[in-house]
N, C-alpha and C positions, 0 to 999 in steps of 0.2 A: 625605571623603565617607562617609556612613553606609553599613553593608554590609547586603546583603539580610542577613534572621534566617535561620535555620539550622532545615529540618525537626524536626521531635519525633521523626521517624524516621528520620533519619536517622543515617549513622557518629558519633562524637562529634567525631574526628579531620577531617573534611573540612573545614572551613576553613581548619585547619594546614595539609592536605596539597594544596589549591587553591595557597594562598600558595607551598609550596615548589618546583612544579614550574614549567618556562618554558613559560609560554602558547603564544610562538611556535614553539614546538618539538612542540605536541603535536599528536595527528591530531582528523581531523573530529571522530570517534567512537570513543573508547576504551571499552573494559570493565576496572574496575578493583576489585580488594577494598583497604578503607579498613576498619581495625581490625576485621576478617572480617565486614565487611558489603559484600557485591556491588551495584554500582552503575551506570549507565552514565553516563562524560561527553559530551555533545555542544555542538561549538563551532564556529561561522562566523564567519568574520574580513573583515573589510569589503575590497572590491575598492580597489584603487589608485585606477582610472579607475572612480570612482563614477558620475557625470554617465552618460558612457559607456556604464558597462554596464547602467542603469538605462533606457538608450535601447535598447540591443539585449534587453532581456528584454522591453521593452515592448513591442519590433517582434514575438520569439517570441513573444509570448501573442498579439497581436494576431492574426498567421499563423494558430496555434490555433484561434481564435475563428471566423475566418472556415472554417475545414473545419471547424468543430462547424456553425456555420450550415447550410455547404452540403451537406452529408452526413447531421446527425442532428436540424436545421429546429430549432437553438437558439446563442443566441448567446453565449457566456460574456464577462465586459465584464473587459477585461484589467488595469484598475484594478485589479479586486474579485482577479483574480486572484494579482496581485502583492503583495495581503497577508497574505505567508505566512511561512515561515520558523520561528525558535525561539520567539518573541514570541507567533507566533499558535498554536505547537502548544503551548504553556505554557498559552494562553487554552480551547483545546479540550479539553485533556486535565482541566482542575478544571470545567468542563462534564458533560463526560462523567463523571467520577469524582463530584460528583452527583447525574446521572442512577443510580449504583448499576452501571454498565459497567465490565468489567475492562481497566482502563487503568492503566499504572505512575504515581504520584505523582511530582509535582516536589521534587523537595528540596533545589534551590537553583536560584534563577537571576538572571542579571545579564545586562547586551548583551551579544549573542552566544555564552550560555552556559547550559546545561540542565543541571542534577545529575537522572537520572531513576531511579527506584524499577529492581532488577532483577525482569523477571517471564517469566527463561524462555527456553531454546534456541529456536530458530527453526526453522519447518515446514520450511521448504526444505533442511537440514542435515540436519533428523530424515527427511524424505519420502526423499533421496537414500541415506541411510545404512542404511535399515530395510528389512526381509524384505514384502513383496510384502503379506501380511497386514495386517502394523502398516504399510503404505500405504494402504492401502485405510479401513482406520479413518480414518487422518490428514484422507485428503481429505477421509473423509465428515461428520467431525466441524466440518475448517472453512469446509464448505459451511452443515453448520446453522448455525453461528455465524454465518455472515454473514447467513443469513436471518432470524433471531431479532433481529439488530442493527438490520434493516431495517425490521421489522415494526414495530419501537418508534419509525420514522422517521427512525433515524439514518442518516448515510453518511462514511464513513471517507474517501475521497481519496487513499488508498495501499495498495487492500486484496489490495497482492501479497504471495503465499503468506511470502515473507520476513519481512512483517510481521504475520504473526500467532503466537503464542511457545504453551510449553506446557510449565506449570509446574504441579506436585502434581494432574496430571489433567484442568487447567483449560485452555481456551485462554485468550488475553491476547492486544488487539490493542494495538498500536506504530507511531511513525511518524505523527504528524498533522501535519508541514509544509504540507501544502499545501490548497489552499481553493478548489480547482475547484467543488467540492461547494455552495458558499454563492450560487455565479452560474449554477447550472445547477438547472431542476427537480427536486425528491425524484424523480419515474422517471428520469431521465436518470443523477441524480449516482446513484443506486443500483445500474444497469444497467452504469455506467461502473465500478464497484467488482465487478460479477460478472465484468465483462470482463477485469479486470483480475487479477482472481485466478484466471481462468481460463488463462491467457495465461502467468501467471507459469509455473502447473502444466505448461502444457505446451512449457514454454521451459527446463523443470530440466536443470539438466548429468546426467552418467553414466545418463540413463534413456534406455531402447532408445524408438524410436517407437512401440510398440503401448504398452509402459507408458505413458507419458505421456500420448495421447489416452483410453485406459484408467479413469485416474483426471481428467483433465478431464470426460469425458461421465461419469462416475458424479456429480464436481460438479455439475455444472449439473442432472441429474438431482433430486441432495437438495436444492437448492437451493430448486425451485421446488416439492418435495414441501412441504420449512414454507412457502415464501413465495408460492403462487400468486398473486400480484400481477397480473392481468390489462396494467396498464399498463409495469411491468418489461420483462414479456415480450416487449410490442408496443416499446420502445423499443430492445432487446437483438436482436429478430428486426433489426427496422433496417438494425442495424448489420452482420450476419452474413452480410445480403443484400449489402451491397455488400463484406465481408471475401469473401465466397466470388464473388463476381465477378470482383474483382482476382485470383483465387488460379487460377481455371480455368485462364487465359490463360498466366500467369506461373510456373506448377507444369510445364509444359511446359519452359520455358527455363531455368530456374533446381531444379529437383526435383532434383537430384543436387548442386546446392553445399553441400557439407560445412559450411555456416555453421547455429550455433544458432539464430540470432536469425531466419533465412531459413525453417529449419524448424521454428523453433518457431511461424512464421507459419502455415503451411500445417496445420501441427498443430492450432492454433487454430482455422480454418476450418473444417478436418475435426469439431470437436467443437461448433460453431455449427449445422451444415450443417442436424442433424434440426430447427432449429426453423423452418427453411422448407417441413419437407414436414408439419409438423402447422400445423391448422387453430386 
């Protein structure tokens, strides 16, 4: 079998050092230096029960599909959805890259394998680690970026804070598996990526609750300072409306479970909340 060619930019070593490791031994996603060139590997290895589990993804997207209907009056078509993975973030990212967007280069790929350009610690290691100030930057920087992205039409499908990096100054978005974004409206798929980076921010481990709503409401803030997108907005209020419905009721029973993901719910709503009482 011919092998894919081997970036220009890439290590020179990486096809040696592909060949020598055991595929089945290695994880999703490694980070690795190849003759002092930093890289990332990522790899999915095909399910056992293919048939199978291509019937239970299709049932969760479906599920999906139907509360995007009935909640935010769009349907996502779960075909469109299921074509995603490394294949499709390979296709998006020399898209993107391009369009002139700061996205890591491919430097090798084969079934179920991505050699990707390194470009950068990740927000959420940097936001958790850093002094209140250099937070405060952090967010506000990758609220414009997300706005800036948007502006030009684009929409990411993964735009939690994890996935946006920051190298020599720069942010760097990462992470295009997935393709919700293709079956869903530019407002929707846009609004779904503010939510989502919003959500991340305030779901970050070792941040106190005033931190974290803190720096969510300054996002969403800058956010709409670049992007006043009138129809964003109205898709985003939406959804906020019924986040902070379900949150009255259930902040009562559950507002004291020590769980992140519980509070980082209620967190969320709480930084949604102002865009119900503006007009």
């Amino acid at each position: 079998m011919t092998q894919p060619p081997v970036h220009h930019n890439a290590p020179p070593g990486l096809r040696a050092w592909l060949d020598s490791v055991d595929a089945s031994r290695e994880p999703s996603v490694r980070d690795v230096t190849i003759d002092g060139v930093r890289c990332i590997i990522k790899r999915r290895r095909p399910s056992l029960g293919r048939g199978v589990s291509y019937v239970m993804r299709y049932a969760r997207a479906l599920f999906l599909g139907m509360g995007c209907k009935l909640f935010l009056g769009e349907f996502p078509r779960p075909g469109v959805l299921l074509r995603n993975g490394l294949a499709h973030e390979s296709q998006r990212l020399g898209q993107l890259l391009k369009a002139g967007c700061r996205v890591p280069e491919v430097w090798w790929q084969e079934q179920g394998l991505l050699v990707l350009e390194y470009v950068g610690e990740d927000l959420a290691d940097l936001i958790r680690n850093e002094d209140t100030t250099s937070r405060l930057w952090l967010a506000r920087a990758a609220a414009a970026d997300l706005a800036s992205f948007h502006v030009r039409g684009m929409w990411h499908g993964g735009a939690q804070i994890r996935n946006v990096t920051l190298q020599d100054g720069e942010l760097w978005r990462i992470d295009f598996e997935e393709n919700i974004g293709s079956t869903l409206s530019r407002p929707l798929a846009q609004a779904y990526d503010l939510f989502q980076m919003l959500a991340s921010l305030a779901s970050l481990r070792k941040l106190p609750d005033d931190a974290a709503r803190t720096l969510g409401k300054l996002a969403l803030d800058v956010y709409f300072e670049h992007n006043p997108d009138p129809e964003v907005k109205a898709r985003l209020t939406r959804l906020a409306r019924l986040l902070c419905s379900a949150a009255a009721p259930l902040r009562a029973v559950l507002g004291r479970v020590p769980s992140r993901d519980i509070q980082g719910f209620f967190r969320v709503a709480d930084i949604l909340q102002p865009l119900l009482l503006k007009p």
